[in-house]
N, C-alpha and C positions, 0 to 999 in steps of 0.2 A: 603695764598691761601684760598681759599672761597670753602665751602662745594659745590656749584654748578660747578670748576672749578675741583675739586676732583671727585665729579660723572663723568662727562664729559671725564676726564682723562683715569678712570674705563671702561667708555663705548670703548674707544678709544682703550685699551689695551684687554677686548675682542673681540671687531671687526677683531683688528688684528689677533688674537689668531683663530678666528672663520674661518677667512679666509684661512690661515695656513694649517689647519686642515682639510679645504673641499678640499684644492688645492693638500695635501697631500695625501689624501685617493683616487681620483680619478686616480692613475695608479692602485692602490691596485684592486679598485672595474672592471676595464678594464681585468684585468689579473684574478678576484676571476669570473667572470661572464666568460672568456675562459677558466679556470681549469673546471669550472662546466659544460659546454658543451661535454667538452673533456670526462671528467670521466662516461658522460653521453650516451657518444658515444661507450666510451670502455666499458662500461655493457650490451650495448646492440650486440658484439661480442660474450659474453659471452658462451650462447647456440649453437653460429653455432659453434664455436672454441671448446667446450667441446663435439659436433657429430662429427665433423672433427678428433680431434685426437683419439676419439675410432676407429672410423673406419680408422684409420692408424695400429692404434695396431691391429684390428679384419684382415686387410691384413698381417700382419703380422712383422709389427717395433715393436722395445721393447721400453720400456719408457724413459730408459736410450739412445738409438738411434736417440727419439724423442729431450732427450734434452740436447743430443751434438748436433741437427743444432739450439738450442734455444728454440724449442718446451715446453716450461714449461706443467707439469701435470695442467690439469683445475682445476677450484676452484667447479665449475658446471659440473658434468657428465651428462651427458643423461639417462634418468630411460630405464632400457631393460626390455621387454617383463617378465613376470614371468612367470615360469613354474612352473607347479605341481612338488612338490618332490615325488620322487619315494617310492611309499613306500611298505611293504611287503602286500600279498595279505590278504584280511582278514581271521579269520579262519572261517570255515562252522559251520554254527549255528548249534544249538544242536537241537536232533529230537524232537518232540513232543513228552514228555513221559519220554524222558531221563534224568539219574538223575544227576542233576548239582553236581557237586564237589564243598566241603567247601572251604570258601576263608580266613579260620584261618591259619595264617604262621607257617610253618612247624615244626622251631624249637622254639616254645614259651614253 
């Protein structure tokens, strides 16, 4: 066999191989290109599905009620409103004049 019959052979046994290979991957890349739509779609439920089931809990289902009908907890909550915390009043500033108490601790 001659070194040009041996290339030739080479070429012949990638070709195939190449071929193989494209004809393989092509359900792969049909099915990798519909998971990624898919996944693309279920992200973007995300935020209504995580306002939905607060305001299921806020009428008043518990979480556990939500997911005996399958309701899973969300992965994304909804940010709520912040409120001020309550806090105690401040004290009444000292008069003009008045004489501040030391702030060395008591028992040093």
């Amino acid at each position: 066999m001659k070194a040009d019959e041996i290339l030739k052979k080479a070429e012949e046994i990638q070709a195939a191989q190449a071929a193989a290979k494209q004809q393989a991957i092509e359900p792969l890349a049909a099915l990798l290109a519909e998971r990624i739509r898919l996944t693309s779609e279920h992200a973007a439920t995300d935020i209504p599905y995580g306002e939905a089931f607060v305001a299921a809990e806020a009428a008043g289902w518990s979480a556990s009620e939500l997911a005996a009908i399958g309701a899973e907890e969300p992965t994304h909550r909804p940010r709520g409103r912040r409120t001020r915390a309550r806090t105690k009043p401040a004290a009444p500033a000292p008069e003009p004049g008045a004489e501040i108490p030391s702030q060395a601790p008591v028992n040093a």
